[in-house]
C-alpha positions in Angstrom: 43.3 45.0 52.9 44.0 49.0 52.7 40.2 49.7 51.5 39.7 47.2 49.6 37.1 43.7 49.4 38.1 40.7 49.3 35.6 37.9 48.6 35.6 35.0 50.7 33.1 32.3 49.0 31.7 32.4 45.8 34.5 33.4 43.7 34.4 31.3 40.7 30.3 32.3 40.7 30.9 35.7 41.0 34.1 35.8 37.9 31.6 33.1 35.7 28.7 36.3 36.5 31.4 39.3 35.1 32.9 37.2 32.0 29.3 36.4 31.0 28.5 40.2 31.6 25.8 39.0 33.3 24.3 42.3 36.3 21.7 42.1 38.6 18.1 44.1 39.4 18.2 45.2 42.5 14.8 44.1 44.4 13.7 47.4 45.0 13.7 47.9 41.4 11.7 44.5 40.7 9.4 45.8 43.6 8.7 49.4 42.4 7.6 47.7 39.0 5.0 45.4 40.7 3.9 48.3 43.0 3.4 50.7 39.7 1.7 47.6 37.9 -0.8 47.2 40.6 -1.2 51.0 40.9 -2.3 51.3 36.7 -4.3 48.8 37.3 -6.5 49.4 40.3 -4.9 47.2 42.6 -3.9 49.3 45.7 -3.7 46.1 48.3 -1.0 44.9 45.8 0.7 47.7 45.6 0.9 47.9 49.4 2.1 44.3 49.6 4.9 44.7 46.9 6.4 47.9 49.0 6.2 45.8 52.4 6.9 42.3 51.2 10.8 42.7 50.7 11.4 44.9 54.2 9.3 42.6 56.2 11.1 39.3 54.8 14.9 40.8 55.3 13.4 41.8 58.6 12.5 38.9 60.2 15.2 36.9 58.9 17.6 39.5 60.3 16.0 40.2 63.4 14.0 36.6 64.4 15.6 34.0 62.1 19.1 34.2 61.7 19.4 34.5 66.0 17.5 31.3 66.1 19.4 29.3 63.7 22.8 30.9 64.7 25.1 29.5 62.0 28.4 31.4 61.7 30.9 31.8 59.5 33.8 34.3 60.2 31.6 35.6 63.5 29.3 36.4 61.6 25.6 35.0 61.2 25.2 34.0 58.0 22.1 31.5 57.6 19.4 31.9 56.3 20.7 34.3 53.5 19.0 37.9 53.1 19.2 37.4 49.4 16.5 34.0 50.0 14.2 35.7 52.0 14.5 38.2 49.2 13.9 36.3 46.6 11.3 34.4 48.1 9.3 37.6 49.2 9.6 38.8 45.4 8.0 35.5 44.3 5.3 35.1 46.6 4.1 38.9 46.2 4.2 37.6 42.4 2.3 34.2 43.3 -0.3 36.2 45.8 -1.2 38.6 43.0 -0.8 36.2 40.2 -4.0 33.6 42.0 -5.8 36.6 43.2 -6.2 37.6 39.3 -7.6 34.3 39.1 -10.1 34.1 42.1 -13.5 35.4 40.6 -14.5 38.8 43.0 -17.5 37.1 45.2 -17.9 40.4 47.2 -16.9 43.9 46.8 -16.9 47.0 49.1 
């Protein structure tokens, strides 16, 4: 392919995405604005769980999930997706801090 990509599934997505001029945040973007959030605001446990929440997710679906499941396409293990555990990681850390606003304080340190 002399250097160059060529894109195997997800082609029509992917030229729907450029004609709509549509780009992507990078999670460690969206995760760097959570952590600083939590940081203004006092929250240092959040801020902690935005910076690991992304790593650990890709990590154990790299390292623990996608050997278990062993789907393949092209030799390569593809399932579960990096991009869901992603995702998911980024909305959970959202969800945890989100209800732990809500949770009246019944002790502090």
């Amino acid at each position: 392919m002399g250097g160059k990509y060529e894109i195997v599934c997800g082609e029509r997505r992917w030229l729907a995405s450029k004609e709509a001029g549509r780009t992507t945040i990078p999670a460690v973007v969206v995760s760097a604005v959570i952590a600083v959030t939590c940081l203004l605001t006092g929250r240092i446990r959040g801020a902690l769980l935005a910076i690991a929440a992304v790593p650990v997710a890709v990590g154990l679906c790299e390292v623990l999930i996608k050997p278990l499941v062993h789907r393949t396409y092209i030799g390569q293990v593809v399932y579960p997706s990096g991009h869901t555990a992603t995702v998911f990681a980024l909305a959970a850390t959202i969800t945890v801090l989100l209800l732990a606003s809500l949770i009246p304080v019944l002790w502090e340190p």
